[in-house]
C-alpha positions as CSV (number, residue, x, y, z in Angstrom):
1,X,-150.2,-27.7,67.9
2,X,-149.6,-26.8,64.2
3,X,-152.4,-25.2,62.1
4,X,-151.8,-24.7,58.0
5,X,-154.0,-21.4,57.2
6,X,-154.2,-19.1,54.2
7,X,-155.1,-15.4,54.5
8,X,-154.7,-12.1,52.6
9,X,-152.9,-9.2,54.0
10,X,-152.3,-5.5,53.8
11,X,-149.3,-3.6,54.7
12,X,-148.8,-1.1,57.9
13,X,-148.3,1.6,55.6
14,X,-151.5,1.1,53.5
15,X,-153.7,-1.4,55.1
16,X,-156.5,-0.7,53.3
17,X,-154.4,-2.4,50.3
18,X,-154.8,-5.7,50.5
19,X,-152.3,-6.7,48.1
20,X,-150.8,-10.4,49.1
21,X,-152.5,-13.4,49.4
22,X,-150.6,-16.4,51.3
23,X,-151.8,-19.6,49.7
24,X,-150.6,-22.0,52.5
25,X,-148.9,-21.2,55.4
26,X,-147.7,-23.5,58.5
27,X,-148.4,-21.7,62.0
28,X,-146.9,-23.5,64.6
29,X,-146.8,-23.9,68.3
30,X,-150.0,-22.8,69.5
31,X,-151.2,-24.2,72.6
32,X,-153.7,-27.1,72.7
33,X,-156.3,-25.6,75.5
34,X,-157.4,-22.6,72.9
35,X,-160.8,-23.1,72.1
36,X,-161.8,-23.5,68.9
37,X,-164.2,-20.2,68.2
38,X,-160.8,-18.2,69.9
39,X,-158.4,-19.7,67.3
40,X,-158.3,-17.4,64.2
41,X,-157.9,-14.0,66.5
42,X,-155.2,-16.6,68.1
43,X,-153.6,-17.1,64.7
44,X,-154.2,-13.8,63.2
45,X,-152.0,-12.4,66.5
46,X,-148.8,-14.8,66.4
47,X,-148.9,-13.9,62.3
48,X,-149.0,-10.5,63.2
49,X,-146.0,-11.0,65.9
50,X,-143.8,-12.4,63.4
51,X,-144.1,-10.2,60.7
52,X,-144.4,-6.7,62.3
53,X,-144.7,-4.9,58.9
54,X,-148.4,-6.6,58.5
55,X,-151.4,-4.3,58.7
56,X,-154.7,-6.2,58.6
57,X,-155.7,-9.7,58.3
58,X,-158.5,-10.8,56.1
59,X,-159.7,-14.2,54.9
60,X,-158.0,-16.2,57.0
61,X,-159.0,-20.2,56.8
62,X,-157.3,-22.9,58.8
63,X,-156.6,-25.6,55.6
């Protein structure tokens, strides 16, 4: 399945600077059988598996 989700994010090397904020972003190819209170940690991960240089997560919404 593909989720659209917005979210703020720091980098590794200051993640207590949150200093982007991703309006709209299209996460794709997460399994069907997650449940639905599991699915932001879900989403957070993958984001944070494609774009190593990501510190921490905040905000995130599933549009």
């Amino acid at each position: 399945m593909d989720y659209r989700v917005s979210y703020e994010h720091s980098l590794q090397s200051d993640p207590d600077a949150f200093i982007v904020q991703v309006p709209s972003q299209l996460v794709e190819g997460i399994p069907p059988n997650i449940p639905r209170a599991l699915l932001p940690e879900y989403i957070t991960e993958r984001i944070r598996q494609r774009s190593p240089t990501i510190g921490h997560i905040r905000n995130l919404r599933i549009l």
